[in-house]
N, C-alpha and C positions, 0 to 999 in steps of 0.2 A: 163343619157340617153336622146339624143333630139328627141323631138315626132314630127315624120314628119308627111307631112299629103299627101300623093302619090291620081294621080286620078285612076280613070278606064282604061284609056286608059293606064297606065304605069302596070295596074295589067294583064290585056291583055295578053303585051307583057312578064311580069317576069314572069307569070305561064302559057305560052304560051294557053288560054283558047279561047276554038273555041264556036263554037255558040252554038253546041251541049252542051258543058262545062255549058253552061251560061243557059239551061233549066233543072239544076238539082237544088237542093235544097242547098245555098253555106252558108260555114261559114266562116267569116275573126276575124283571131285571132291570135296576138292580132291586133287590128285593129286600136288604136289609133285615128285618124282626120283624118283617110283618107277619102276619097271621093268615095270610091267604093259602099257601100253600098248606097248612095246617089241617083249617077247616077243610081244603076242599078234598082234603083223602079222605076222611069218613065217607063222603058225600059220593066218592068213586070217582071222581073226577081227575084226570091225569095233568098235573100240575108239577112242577120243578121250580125255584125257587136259585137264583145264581150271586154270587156276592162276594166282592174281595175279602169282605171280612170273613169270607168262612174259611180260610186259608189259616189261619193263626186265633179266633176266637171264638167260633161255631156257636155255643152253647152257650158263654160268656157273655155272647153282643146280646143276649135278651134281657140278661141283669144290669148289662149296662146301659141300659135304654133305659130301664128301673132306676139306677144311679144316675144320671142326666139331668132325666128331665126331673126330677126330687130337686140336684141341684140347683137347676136354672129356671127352679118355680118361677120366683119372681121376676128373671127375663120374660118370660114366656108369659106370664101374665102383660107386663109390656108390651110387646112383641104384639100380641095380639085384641088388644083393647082396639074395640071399632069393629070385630071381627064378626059375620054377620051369626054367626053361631045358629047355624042350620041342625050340624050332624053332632057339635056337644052341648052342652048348656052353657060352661065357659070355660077357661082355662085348665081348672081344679079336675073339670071332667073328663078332659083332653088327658092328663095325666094320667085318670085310673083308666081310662078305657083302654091308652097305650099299653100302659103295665100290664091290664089282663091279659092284652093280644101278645104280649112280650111274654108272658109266662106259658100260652098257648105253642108258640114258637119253641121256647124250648124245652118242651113235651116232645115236641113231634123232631125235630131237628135229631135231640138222642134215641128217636125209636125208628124212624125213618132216614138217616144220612144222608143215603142212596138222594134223597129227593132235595137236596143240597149240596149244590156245587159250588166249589173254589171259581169266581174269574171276575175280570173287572172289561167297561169298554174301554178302548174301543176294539177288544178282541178277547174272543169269547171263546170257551174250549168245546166249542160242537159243531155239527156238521152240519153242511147247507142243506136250508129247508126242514133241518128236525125237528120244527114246531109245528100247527098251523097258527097260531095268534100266539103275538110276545105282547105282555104289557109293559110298560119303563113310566115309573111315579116319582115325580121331585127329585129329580136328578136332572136330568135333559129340559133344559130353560131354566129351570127352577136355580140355578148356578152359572147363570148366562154373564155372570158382572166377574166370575172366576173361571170358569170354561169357558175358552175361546173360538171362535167361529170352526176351525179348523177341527174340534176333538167335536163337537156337535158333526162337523158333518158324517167325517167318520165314522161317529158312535150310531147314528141316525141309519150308516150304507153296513154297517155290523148287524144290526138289528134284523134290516132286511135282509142282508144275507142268510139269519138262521129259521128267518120265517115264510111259509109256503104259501099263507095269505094276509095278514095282517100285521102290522103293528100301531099297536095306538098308547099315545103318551098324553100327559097330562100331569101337570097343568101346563099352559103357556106362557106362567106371567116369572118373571123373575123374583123371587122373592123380597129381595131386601132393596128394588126401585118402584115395586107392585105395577109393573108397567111389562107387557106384553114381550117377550123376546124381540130385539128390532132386527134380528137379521132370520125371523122365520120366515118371509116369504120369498127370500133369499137363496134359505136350505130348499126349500118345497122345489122353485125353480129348476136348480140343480138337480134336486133328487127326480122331477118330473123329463127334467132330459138323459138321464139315467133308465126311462121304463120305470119310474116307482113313483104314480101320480099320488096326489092326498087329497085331504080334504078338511075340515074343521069343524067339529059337531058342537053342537050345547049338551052339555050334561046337567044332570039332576044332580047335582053335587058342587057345593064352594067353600073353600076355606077362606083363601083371604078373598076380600069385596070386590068383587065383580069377575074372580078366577072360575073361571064356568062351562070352559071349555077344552076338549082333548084334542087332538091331532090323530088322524088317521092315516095311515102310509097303505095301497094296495102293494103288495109285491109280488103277485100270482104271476105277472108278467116279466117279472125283473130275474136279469142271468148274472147273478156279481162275478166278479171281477176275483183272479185267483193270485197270490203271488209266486213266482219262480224263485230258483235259489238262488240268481242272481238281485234279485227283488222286484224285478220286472214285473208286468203282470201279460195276463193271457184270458181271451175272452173262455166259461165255464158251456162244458160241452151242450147244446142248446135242445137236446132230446135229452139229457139224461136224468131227469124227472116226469118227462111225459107218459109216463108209467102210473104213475102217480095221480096227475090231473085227470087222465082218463076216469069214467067213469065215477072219478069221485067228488067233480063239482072244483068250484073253487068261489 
């Protein structure tokens, strides 16, 4: 799996996030080197940033984005020939914009920690509803032919458990058949008999041709599911956020 390292400006447009969007409380997961959390502290913006890799390489995974993709130039140039090249010029440019957003990353990584956390899905080391909006970029679908239906769904009812109104993902298409996830309307079902309806937006943003769209999960509604120390589960107390909702929209 190559660890990109996307900026702000690119999360913007994939999860088409307005301004209003960018005064709630955000999580990027997994979040890899990118650059979003970076940028968006100057900006005042309360962002967190969550990744396996930050358990063992923190500061290192930004140079090795640098080392990668240097490597697998000419992959990558492959790889993406046909590519409608909206948001780089071509391959060459994909490289240095990563790298910058990669050296951006690990500026802020060694000066802010705190705003990077150790955890991988499909469980996550935070408490239900500590976000208002999660993002999840090229991981969830994007690795549909190596994730299987089962760690999607999972990872999908993780997501929503740590978010108080949104979660939006993107892309949908699998990368390496360029063909849509076939068991997305599968999950949605599921996740829609669960209390966590969705929805499918077009975004202003496509890497590979005709990838153009995010997923939307509402979860304002939805009460997860806890588990016992037997491993059982047990339905989550169904007032114990409406403290919360009150007053403050959703």
């Amino acid at each position: 799996m190559l660890v990109s390292a996307r900026s702000f400006a690119e999360y913007r447009a994939m999860f088409t996030l307005t301004d209003g969007d960018l005064e709630q409380r955000i999580l990027d997961c997994p979040a890899g080197a990118a650059s979003f959390v970076a940028e968006a502290g100057p900006l005042g913006i309360d962002a967190v940033a969550v990744d396996r890799q930050y358990a063992d390489h923190r500061e290192d995974l930004g140079l090795l984005v640098e080392r990668e993709t240097e490597f697998k130039r000419e992959l990558l140039r492959k790889e993406t020939a046909g590519y409608p090249w909206t948001w780089y010029d071509d391959a060459d440019d994909m490289i240095r914009q990563w790298t910058a957003n990669a050296r951006l990353f690990r500026a802020d990584i060694a000066a802010r920690p705190d705003r990077y956390v150790a955890g991988s899905l499909p469980e996550l080391p935070f408490a239900d509803n500590e976000f208002d909006l999660v993002l999840s970029s090229h991981l969830i679908f994007s690795y549909g032919s190596r994730l299987d239906e089962h760690f999607h769904r999972a990872a999908l009812l993780e997501l929503a458990r740590v978010a108080r109104r949104e979660v939006r993902l993107f892309p949908l298409m699998v990368y390496d058949t360029r063909v849509r996830y076939p068991g997305l309307e599968r999950l949605r079902r599921d996740l829609a008999g669960l209390g966590i309806p969705s929805r499918v937006e077009r975004v202003a943003y496509e890497f590979q041709p005709g990838d153009n769209e995010m997923l939307v999960l509402s979860c304002a509604g939805y009460r997860p599911l806890v588990r016992t120390a037997r491993g059982a589960t047990e339905a989550v107390d169904p007032v114990r956020w409406r403290h919360r909702e009150e007053g403050a929209g959703s």
